[in-house]
mmJSON file of the N, C-alpha and C atoms, coordinates in Angstrom:
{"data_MODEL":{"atom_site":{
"group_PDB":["ATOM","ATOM","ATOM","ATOM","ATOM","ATOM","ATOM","ATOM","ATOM","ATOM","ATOM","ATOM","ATOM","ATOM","ATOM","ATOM","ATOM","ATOM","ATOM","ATOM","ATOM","ATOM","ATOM","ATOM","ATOM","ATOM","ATOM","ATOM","ATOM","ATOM","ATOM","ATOM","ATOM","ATOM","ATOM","ATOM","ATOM","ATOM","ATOM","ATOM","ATOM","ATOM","ATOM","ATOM","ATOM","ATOM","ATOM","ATOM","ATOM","ATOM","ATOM","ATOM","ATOM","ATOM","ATOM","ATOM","ATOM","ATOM","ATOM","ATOM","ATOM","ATOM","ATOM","ATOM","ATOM","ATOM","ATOM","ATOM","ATOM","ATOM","ATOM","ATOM","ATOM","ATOM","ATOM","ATOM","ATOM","ATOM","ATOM","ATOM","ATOM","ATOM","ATOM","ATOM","ATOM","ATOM","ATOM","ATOM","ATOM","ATOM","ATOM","ATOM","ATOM","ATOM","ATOM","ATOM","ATOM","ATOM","ATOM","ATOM","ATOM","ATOM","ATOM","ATOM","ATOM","ATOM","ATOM","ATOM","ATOM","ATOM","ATOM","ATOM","ATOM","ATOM","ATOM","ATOM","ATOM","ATOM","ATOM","ATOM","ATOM","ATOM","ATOM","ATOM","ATOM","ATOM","ATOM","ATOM","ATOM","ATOM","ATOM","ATOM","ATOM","ATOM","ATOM","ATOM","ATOM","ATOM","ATOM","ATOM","ATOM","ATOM","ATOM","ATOM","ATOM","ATOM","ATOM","ATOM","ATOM","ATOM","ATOM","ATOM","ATOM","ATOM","ATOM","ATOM","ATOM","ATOM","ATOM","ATOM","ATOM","ATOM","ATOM","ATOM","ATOM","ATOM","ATOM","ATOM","ATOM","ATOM","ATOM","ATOM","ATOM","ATOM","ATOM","ATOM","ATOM","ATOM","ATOM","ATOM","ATOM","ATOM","ATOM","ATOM","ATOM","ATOM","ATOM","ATOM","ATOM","ATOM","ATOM","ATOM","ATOM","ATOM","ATOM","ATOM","ATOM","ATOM","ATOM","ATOM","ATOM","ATOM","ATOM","ATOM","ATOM","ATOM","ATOM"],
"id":[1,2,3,4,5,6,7,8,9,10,11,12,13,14,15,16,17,18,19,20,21,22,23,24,25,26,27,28,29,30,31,32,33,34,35,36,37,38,39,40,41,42,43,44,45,46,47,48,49,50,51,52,53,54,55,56,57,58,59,60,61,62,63,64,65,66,67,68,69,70,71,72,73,74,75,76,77,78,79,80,81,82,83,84,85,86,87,88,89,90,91,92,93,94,95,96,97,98,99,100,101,102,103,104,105,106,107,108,109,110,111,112,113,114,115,116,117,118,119,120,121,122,123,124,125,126,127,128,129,130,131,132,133,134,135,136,137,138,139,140,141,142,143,144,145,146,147,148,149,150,151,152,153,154,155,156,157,158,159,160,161,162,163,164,165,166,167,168,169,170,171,172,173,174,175,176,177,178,179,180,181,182,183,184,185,186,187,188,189,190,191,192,193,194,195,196,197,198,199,200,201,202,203,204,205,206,207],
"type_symbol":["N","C","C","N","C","C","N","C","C","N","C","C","N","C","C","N","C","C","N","C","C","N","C","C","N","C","C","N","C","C","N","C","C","N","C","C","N","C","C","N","C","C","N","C","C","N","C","C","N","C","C","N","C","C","N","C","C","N","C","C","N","C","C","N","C","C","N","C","C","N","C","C","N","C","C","N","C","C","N","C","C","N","C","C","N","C","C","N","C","C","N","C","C","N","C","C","N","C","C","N","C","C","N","C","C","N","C","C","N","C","C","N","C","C","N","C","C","N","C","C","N","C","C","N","C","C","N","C","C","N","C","C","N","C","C","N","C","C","N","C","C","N","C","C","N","C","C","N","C","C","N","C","C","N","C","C","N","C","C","N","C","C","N","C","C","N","C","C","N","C","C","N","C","C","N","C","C","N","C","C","N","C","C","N","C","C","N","C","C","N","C","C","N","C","C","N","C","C","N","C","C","N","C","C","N","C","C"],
"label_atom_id":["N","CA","C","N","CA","C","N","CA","C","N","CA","C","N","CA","C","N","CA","C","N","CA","C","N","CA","C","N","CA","C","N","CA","C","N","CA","C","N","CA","C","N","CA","C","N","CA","C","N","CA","C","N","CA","C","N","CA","C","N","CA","C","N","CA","C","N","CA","C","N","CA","C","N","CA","C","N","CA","C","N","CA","C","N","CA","C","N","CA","C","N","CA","C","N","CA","C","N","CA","C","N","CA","C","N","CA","C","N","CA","C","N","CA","C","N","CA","C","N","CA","C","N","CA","C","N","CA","C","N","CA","C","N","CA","C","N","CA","C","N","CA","C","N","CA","C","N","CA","C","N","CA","C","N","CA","C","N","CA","C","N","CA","C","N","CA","C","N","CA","C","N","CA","C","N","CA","C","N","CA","C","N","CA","C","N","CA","C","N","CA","C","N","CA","C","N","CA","C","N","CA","C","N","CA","C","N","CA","C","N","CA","C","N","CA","C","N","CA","C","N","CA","C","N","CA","C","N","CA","C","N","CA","C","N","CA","C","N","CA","C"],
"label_alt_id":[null,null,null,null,null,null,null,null,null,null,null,null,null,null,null,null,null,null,null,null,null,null,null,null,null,null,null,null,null,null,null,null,null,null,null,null,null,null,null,null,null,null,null,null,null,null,null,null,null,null,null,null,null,null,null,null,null,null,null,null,null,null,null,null,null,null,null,null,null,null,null,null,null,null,null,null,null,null,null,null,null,null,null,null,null,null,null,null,null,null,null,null,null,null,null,null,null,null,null,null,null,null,null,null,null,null,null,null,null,null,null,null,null,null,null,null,null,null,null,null,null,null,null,null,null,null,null,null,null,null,null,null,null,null,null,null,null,null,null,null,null,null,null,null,null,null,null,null,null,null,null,null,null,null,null,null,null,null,null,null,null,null,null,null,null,null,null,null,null,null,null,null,null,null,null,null,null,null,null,null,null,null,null,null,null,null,null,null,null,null,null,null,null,null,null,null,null,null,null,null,null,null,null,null,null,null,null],
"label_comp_id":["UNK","UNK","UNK","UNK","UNK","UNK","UNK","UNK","UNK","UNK","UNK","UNK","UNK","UNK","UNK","UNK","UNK","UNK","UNK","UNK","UNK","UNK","UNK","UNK","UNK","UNK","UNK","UNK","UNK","UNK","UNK","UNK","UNK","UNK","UNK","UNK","UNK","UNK","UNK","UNK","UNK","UNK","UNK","UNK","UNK","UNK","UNK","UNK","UNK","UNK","UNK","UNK","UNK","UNK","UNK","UNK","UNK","UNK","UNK","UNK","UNK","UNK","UNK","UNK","UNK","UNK","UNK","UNK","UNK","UNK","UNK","UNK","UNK","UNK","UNK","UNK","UNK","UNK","UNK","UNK","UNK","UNK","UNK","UNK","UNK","UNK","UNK","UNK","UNK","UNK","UNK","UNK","UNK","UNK","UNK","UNK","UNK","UNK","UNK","UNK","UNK","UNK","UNK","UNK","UNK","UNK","UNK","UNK","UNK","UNK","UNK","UNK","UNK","UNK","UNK","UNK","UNK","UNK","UNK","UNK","UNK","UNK","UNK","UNK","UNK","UNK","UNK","UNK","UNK","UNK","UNK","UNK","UNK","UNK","UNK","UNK","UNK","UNK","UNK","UNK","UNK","UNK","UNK","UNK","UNK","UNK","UNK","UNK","UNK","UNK","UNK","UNK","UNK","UNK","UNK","UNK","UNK","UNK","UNK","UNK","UNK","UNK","UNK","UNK","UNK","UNK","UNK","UNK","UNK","UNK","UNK","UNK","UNK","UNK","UNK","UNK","UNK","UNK","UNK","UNK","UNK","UNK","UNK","UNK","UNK","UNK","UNK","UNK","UNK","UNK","UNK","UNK","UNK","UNK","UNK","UNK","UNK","UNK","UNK","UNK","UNK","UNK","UNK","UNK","UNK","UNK","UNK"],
"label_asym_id":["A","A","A","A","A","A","A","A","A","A","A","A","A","A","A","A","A","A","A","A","A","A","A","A","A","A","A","A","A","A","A","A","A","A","A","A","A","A","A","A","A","A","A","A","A","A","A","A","A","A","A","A","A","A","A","A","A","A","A","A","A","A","A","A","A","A","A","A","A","A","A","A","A","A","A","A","A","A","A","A","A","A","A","A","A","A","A","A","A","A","A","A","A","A","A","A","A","A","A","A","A","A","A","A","A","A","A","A","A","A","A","A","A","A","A","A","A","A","A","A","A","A","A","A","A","A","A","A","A","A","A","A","A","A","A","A","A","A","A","A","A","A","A","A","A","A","A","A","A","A","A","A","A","A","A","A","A","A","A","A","A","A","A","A","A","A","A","A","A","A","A","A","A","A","A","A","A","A","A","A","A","A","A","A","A","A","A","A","A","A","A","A","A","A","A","A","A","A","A","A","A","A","A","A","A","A","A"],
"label_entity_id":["1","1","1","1","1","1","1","1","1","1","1","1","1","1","1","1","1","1","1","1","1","1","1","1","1","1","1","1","1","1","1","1","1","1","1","1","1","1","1","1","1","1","1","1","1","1","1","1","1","1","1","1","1","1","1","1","1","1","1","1","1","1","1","1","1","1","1","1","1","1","1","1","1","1","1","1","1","1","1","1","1","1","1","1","1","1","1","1","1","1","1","1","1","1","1","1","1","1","1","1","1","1","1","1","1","1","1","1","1","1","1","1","1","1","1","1","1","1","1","1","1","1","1","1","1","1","1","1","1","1","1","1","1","1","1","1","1","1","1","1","1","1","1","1","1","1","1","1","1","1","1","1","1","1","1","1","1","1","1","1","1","1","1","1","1","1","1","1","1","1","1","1","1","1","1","1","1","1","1","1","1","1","1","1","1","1","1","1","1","1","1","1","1","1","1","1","1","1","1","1","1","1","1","1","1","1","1"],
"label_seq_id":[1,1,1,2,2,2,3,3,3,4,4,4,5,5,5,6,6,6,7,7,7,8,8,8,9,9,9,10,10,10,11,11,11,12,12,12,13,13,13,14,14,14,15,15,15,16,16,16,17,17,17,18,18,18,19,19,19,20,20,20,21,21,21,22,22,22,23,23,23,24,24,24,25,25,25,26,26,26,27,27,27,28,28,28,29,29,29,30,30,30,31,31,31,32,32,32,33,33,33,34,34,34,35,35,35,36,36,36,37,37,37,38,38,38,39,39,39,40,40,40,41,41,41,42,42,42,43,43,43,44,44,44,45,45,45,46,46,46,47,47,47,48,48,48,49,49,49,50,50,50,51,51,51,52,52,52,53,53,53,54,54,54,55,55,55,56,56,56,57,57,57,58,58,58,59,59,59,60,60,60,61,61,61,62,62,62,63,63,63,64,64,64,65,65,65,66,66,66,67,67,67,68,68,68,69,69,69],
"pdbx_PDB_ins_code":[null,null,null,null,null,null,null,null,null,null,null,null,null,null,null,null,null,null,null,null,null,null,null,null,null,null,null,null,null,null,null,null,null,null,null,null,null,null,null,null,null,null,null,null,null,null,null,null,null,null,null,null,null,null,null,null,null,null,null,null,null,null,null,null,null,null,null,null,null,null,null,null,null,null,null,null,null,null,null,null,null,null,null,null,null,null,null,null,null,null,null,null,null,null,null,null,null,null,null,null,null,null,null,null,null,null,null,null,null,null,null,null,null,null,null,null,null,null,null,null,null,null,null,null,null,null,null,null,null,null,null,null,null,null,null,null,null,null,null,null,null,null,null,null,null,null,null,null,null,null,null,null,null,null,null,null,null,null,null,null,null,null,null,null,null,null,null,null,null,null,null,null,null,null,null,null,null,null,null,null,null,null,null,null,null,null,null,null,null,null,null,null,null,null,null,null,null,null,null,null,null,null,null,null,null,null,null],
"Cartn_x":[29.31,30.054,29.481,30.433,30.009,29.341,28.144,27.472,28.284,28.393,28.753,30.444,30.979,32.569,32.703,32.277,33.021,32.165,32.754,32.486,31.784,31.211,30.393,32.215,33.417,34.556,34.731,34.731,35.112,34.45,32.966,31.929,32.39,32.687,32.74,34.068,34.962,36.58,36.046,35.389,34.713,33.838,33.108,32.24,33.228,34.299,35.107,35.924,36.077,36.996,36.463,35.019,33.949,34.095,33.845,33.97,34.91,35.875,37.453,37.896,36.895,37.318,36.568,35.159,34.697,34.923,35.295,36.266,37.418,38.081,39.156,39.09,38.504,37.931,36.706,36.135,35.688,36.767,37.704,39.072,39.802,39.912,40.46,39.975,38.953,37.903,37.695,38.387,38.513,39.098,38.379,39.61,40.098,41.473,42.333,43.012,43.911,44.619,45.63,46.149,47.346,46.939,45.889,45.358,46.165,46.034,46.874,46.267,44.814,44.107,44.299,43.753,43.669,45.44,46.113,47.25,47.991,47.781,48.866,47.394,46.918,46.416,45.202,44.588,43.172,44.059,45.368,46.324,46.64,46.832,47.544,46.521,45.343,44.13,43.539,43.856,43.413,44.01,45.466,46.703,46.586,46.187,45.948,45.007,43.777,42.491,42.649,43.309,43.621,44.521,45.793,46.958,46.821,45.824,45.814,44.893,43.596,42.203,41.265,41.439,40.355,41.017,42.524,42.86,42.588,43.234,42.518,41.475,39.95,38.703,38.461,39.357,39.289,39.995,41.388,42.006,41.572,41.175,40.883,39.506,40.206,39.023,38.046,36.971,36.599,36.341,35.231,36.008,35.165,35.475,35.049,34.01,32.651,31.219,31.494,31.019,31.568,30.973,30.361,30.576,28.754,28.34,26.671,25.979,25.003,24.381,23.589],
"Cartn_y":[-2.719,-2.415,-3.231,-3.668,-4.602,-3.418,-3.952,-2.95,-3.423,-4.926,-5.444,-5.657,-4.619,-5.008,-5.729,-5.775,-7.338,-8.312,-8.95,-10.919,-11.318,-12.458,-13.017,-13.489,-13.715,-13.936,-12.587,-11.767,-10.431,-10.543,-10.356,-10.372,-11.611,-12.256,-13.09,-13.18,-12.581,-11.992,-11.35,-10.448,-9.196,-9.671,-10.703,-10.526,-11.492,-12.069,-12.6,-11.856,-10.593,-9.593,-8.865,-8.789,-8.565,-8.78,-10.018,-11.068,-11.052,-11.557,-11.397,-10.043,-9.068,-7.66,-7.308,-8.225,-7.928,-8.752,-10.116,-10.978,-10.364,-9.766,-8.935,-7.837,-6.951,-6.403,-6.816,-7.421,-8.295,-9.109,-9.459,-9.86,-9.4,-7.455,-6.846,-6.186,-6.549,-5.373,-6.672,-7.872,-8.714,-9.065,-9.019,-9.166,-8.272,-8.383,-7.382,-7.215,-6.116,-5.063,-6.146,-7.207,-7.48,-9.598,-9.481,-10.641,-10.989,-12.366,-13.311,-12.698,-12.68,-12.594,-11.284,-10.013,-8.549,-7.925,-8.858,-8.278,-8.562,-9.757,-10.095,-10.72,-11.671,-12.082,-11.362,-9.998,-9.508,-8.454,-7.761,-6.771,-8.132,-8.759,-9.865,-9.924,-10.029,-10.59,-9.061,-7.94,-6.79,-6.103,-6.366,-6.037,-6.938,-7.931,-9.045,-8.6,-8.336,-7.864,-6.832,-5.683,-4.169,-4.386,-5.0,-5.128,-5.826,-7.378,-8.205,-8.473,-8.685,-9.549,-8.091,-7.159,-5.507,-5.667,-5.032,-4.969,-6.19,-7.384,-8.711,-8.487,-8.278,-8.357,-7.196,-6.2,-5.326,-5.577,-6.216,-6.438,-7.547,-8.69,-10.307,-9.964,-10.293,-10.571,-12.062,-11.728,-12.724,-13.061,-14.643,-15.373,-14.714,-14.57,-13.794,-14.885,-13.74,-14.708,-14.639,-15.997,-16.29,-15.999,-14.271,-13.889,-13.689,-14.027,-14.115,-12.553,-12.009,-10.735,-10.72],
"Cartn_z":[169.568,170.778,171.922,172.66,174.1,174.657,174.987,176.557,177.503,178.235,179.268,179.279,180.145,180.284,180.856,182.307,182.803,182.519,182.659,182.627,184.329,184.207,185.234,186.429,185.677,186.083,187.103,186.462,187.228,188.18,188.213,188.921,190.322,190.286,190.991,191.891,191.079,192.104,193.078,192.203,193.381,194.579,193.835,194.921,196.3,195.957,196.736,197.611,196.874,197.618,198.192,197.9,199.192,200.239,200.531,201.187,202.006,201.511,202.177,202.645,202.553,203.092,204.337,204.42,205.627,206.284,205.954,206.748,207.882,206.829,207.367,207.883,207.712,209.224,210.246,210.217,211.52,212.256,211.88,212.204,212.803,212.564,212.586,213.963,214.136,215.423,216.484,216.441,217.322,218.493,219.677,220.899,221.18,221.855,222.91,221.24,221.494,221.121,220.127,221.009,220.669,220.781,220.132,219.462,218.229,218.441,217.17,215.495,215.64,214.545,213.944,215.126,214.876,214.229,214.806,214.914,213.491,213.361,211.994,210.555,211.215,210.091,209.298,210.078,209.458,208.425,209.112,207.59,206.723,207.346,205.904,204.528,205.144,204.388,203.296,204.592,204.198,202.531,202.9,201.902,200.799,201.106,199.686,198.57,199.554,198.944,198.212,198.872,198.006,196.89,197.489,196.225,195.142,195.347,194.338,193.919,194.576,194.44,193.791,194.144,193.589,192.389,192.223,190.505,190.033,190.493,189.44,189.244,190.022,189.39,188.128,188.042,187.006,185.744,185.867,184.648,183.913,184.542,184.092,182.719,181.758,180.961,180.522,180.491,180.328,178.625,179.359,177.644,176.742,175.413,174.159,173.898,173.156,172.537,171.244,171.068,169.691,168.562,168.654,167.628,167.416,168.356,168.484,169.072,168.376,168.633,169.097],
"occupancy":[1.0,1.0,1.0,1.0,1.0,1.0,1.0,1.0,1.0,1.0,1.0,1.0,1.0,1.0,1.0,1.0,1.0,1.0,1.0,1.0,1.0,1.0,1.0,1.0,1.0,1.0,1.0,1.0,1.0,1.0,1.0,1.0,1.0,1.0,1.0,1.0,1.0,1.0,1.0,1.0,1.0,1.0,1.0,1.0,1.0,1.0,1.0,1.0,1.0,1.0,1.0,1.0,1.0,1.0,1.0,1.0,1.0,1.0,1.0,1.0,1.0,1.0,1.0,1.0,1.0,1.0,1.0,1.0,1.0,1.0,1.0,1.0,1.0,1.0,1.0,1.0,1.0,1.0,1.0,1.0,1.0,1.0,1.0,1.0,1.0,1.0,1.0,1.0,1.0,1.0,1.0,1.0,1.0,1.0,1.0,1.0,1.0,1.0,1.0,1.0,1.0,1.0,1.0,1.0,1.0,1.0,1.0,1.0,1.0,1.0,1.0,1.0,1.0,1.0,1.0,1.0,1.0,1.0,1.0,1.0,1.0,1.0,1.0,1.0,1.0,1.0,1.0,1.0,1.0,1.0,1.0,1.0,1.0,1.0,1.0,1.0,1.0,1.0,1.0,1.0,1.0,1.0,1.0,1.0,1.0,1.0,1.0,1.0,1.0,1.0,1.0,1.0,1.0,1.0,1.0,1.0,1.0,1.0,1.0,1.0,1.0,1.0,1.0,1.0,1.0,1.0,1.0,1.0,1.0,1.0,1.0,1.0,1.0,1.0,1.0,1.0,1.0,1.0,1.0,1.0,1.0,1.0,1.0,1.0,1.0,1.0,1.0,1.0,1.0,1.0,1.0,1.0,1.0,1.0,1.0,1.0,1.0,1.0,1.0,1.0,1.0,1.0,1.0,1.0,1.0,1.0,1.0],
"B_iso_or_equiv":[0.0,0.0,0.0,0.0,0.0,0.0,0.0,0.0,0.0,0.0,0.0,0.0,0.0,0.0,0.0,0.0,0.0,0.0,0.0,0.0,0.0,0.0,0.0,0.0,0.0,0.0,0.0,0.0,0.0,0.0,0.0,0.0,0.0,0.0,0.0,0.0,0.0,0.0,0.0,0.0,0.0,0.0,0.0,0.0,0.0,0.0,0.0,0.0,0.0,0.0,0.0,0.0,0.0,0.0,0.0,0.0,0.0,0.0,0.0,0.0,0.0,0.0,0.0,0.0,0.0,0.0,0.0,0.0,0.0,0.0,0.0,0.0,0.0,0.0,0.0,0.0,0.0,0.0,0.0,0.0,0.0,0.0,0.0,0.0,0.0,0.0,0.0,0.0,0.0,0.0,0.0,0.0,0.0,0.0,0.0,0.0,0.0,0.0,0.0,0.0,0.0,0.0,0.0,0.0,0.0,0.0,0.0,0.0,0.0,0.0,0.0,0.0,0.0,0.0,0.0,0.0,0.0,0.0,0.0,0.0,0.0,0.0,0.0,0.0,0.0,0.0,0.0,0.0,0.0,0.0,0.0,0.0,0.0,0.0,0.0,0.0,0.0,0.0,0.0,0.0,0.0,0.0,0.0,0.0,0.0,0.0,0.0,0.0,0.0,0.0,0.0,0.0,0.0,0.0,0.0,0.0,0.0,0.0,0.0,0.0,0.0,0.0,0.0,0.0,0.0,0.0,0.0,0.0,0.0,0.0,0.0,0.0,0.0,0.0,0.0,0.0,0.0,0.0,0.0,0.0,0.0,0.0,0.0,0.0,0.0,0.0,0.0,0.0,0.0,0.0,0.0,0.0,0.0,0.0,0.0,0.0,0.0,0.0,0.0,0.0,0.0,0.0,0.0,0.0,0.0,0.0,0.0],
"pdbx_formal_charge":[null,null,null,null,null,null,null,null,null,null,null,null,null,null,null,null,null,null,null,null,null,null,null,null,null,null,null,null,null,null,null,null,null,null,null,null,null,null,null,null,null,null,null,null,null,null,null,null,null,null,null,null,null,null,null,null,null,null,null,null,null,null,null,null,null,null,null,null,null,null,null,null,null,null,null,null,null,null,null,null,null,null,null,null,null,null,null,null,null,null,null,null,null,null,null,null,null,null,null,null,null,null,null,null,null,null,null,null,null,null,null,null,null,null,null,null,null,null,null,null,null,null,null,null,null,null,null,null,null,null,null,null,null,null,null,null,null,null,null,null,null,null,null,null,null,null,null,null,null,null,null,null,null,null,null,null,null,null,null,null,null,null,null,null,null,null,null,null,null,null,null,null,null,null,null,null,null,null,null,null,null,null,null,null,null,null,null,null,null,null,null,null,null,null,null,null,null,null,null,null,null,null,null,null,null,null,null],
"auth_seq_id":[1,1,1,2,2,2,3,3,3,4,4,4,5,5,5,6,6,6,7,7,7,8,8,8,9,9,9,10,10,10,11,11,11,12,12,12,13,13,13,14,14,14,15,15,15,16,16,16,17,17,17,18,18,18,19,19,19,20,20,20,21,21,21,22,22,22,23,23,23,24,24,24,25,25,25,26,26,26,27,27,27,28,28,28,29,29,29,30,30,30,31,31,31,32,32,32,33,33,33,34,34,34,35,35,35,36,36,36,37,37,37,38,38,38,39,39,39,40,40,40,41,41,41,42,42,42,43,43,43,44,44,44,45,45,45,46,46,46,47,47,47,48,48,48,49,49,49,50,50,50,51,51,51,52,52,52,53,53,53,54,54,54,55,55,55,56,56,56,57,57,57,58,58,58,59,59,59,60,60,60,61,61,61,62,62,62,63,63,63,64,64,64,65,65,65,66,66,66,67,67,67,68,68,68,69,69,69],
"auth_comp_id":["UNK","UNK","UNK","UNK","UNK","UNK","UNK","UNK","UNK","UNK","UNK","UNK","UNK","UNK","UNK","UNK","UNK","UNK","UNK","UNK","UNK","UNK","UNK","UNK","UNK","UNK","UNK","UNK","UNK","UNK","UNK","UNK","UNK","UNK","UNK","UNK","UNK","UNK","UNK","UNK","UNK","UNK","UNK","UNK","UNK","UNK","UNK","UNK","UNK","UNK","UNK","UNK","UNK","UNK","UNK","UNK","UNK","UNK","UNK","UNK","UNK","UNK","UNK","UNK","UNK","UNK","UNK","UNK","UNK","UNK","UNK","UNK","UNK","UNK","UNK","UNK","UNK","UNK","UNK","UNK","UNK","UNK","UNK","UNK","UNK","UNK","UNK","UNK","UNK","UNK","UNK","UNK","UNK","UNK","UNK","UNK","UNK","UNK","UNK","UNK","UNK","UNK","UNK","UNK","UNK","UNK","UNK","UNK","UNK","UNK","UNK","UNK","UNK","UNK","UNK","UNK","UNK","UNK","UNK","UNK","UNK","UNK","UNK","UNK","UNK","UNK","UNK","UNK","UNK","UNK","UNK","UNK","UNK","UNK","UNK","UNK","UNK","UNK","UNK","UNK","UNK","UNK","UNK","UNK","UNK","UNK","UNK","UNK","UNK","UNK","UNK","UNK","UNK","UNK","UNK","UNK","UNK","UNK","UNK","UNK","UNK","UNK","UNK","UNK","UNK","UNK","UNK","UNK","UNK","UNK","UNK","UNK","UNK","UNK","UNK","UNK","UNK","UNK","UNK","UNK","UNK","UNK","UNK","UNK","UNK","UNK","UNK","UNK","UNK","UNK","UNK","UNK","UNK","UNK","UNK","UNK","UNK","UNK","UNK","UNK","UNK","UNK","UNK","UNK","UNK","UNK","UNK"],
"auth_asym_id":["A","A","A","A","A","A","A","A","A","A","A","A","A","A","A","A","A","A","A","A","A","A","A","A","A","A","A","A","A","A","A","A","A","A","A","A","A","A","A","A","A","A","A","A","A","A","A","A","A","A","A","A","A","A","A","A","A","A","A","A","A","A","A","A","A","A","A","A","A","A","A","A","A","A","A","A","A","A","A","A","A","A","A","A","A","A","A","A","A","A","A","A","A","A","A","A","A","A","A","A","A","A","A","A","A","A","A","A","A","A","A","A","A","A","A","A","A","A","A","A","A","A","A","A","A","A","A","A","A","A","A","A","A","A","A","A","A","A","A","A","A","A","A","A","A","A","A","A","A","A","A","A","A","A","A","A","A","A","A","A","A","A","A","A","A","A","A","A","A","A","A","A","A","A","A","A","A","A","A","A","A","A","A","A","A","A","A","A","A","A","A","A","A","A","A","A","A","A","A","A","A","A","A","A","A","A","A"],
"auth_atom_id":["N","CA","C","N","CA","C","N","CA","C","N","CA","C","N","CA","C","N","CA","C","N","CA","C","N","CA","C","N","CA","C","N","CA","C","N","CA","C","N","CA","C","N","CA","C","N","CA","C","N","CA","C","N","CA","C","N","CA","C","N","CA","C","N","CA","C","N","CA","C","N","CA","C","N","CA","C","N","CA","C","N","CA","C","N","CA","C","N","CA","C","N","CA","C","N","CA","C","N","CA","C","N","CA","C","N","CA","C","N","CA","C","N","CA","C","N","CA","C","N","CA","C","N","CA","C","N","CA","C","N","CA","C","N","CA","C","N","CA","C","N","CA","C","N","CA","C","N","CA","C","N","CA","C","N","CA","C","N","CA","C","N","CA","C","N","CA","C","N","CA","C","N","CA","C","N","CA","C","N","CA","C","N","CA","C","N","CA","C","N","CA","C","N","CA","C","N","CA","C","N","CA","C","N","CA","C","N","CA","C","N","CA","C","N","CA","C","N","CA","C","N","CA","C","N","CA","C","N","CA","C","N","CA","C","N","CA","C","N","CA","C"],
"pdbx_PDB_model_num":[1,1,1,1,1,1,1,1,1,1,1,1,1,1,1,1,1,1,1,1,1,1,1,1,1,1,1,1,1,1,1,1,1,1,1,1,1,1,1,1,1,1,1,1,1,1,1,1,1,1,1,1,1,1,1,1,1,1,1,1,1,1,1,1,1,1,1,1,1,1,1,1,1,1,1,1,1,1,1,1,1,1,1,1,1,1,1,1,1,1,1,1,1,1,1,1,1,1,1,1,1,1,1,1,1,1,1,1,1,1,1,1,1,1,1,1,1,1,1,1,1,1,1,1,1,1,1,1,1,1,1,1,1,1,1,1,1,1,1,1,1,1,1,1,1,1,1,1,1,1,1,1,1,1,1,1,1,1,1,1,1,1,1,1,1,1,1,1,1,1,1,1,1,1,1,1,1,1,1,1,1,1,1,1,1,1,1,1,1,1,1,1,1,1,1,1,1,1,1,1,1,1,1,1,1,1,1]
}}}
């Protein structure tokens, strides 16, 4: 049985969607109220991260060992 489920792949979405999440709220806590950034582009980034980039780092499998113990 695999001990290790994810892959160094997974590992590395994540640690991107890390990333891109505190991106996006430091983005988000920027400026006046009704800033270019706060306003449209830190949800843009936010919604990406939740909807696409978190489940990708969970579903993506990585590549199979060939068979070595």
């Amino acid at each position: 049985m695999d001990s290790n489920v994810f892959s160094a792949r997974n590992f590395r979405i994540l640690g991107l969607s890390v990333a891109l999440l505190v991106l996006g709220y430091i983005l988000l806590g920027q400026g006046p109220v009704y800033n270019h950034l706060s306003w449209t582009v830190a949800p843009l980034i936010l919604v990406f991260v939740y909807c696409v980039l978190l489940p990708l780092s969970i579903i993506v499998k990585g590549k199979k060992d060939s068979g070595k113990k």
